[in-house]
N, C-alpha and C positions, 0 to 999 in steps of 0.2 A: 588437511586444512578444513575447520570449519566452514560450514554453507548456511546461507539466510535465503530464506524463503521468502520473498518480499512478492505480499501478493493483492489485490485491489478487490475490493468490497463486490460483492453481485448488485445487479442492476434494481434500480429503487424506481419509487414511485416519482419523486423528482427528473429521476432521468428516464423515463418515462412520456415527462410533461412537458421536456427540455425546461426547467428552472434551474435555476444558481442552487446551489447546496452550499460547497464552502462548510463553515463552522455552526451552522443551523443543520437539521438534522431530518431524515425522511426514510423510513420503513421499507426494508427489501420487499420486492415483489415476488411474486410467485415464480417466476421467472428467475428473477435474482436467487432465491433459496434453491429451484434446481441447477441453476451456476454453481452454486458452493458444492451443493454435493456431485456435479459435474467435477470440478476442481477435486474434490474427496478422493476419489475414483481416481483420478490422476496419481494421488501422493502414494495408493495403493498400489496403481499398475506398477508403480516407479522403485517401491520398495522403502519408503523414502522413513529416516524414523529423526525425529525431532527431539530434547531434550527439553524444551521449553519454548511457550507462543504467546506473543502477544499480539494484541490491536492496540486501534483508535479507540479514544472512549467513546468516541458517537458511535452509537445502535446499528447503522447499519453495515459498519468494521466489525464490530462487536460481534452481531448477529451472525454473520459471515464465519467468524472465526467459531463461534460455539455448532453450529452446521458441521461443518470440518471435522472439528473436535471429537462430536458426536461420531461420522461416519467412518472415522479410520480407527481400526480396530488397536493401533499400536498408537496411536496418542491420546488414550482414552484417559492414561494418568497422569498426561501430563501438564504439568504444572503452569498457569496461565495468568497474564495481568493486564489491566488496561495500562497504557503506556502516551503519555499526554504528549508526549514530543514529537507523536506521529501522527497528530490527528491534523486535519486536511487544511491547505491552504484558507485565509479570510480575503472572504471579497466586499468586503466592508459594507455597503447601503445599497449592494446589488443582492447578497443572499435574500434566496425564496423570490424573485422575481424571475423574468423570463432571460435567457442566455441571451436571445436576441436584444437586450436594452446593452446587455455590455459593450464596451470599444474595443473591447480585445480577445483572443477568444480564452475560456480557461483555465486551456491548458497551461497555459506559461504567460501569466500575465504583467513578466519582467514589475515594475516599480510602477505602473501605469494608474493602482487605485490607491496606492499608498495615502496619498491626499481626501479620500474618501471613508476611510476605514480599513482597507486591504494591506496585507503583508506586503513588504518589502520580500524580494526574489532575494537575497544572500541570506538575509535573516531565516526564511524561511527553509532554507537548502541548507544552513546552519545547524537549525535545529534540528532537523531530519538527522541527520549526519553525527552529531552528537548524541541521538537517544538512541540510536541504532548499534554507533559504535561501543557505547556503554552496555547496553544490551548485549552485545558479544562477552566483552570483557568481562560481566559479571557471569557471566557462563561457559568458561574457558574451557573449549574441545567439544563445547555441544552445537549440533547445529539444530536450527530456530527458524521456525515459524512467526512470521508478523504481516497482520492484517493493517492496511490501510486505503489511502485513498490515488486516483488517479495523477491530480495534481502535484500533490506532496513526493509520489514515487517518481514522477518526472524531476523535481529537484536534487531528488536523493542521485536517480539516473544521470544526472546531466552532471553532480561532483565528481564523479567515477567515470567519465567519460575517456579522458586517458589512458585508462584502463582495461578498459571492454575489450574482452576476447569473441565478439559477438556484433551483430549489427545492431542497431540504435536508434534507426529510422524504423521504430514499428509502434502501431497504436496500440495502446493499454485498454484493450476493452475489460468488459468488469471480470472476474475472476481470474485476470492476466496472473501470471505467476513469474517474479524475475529471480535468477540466482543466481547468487553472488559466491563467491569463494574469498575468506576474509583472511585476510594475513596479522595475527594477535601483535606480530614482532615489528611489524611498521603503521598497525591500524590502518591496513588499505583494502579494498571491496573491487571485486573484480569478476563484471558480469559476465558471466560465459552461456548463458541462454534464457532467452524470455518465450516462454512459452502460451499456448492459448486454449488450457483445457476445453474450452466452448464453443471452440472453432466447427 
């Protein structure tokens, strides 16, 4: 059975300052670049070989995922794209401000900013769900590497919940890695461990 490697961007300068990111965009830190290749190391220990990865198109997905790319010696060819349907939840007239003006916090900010500019939570777990599953589909029997965001993986995490052969209650810090086992014949995602290279 196919495996997705769904994994979350290393630590930026935004979170850093505690500021909204969302769909505005902010430069991994030093810290965050030895995450990824903290995470590298991981895919290494694990033996782990991919067939194809993508990200977010925001830089610091982006960034994450070319870190990666670079330090595993067995994904050096492979084949890589930005992928729009994964880039990270909108927090509407909150991005680049402080986390503390929000009402909600950002992990899961259900339908709360909709009214202000912010995705709608089904819309968004929507999209997720569809650029992921197609993702598989168009690379049948490969398993895939994909860089994104915290938020976004919490949606994608929470359609699959059903599913999880694994616990659910765990924070996604940056470089988290979730894997999923995908069924091509019913299109279904089924986490069987999230892990914390970083820890």
């Amino acid at each position: 059975m196919p495996t997705l490697y769904l994994m979350r961007h290393g630590q930026t300068e935004y979170n850093l300052q505690k500021l909204v990111q969302g769909q505005c965009d902010s430069p991994l830190t030093e810290l965050g670049r030895a995450q990824a290749r903290q995470a590298a190391q991981w895919y290494i220990d694990h033996d782990v070989h991919i067939g194809y990865a993508c990200s977010s198109p925001l830089g610091r997905a982006h960034s994450t995922l070319e870190i990666v790319l670079a330090e595993v010696p067995t994904f050096a060819e492979v084949p890589h794209a930005d992928e729009p349907g994964i880039i990270e939840r909108s927090y509407g007239i909150y991005e680049a401000g402080p986390v503390s003006n929000m009402p909600i916090t950002p992990w899961n900010t259900h339908d709360m900013l909709a009214d202000c500019g912010g995705d709608r939570e089904l819309e968004a777990r929507a999209r997720i769900v569809e650029a992921l599953t197609r993702t598989m589909d168009e690379h049948p029997g490969e398993d895939i590497l994909a860089v994104a965001h915290g938020a976004i993986i919490t949606q994608f995490k929470l359609a699959w919940e059903d599913h999880a052969r694994c616990p659910q209650d765990v924070y996604l810090d940056n470089c988290s890695i979730l894997i999923f086992d995908y069924d091509p014949a019913t299109q279904t995602f089924s986490n069987r461990e999230i892990v914390n290279p970083c820890a």
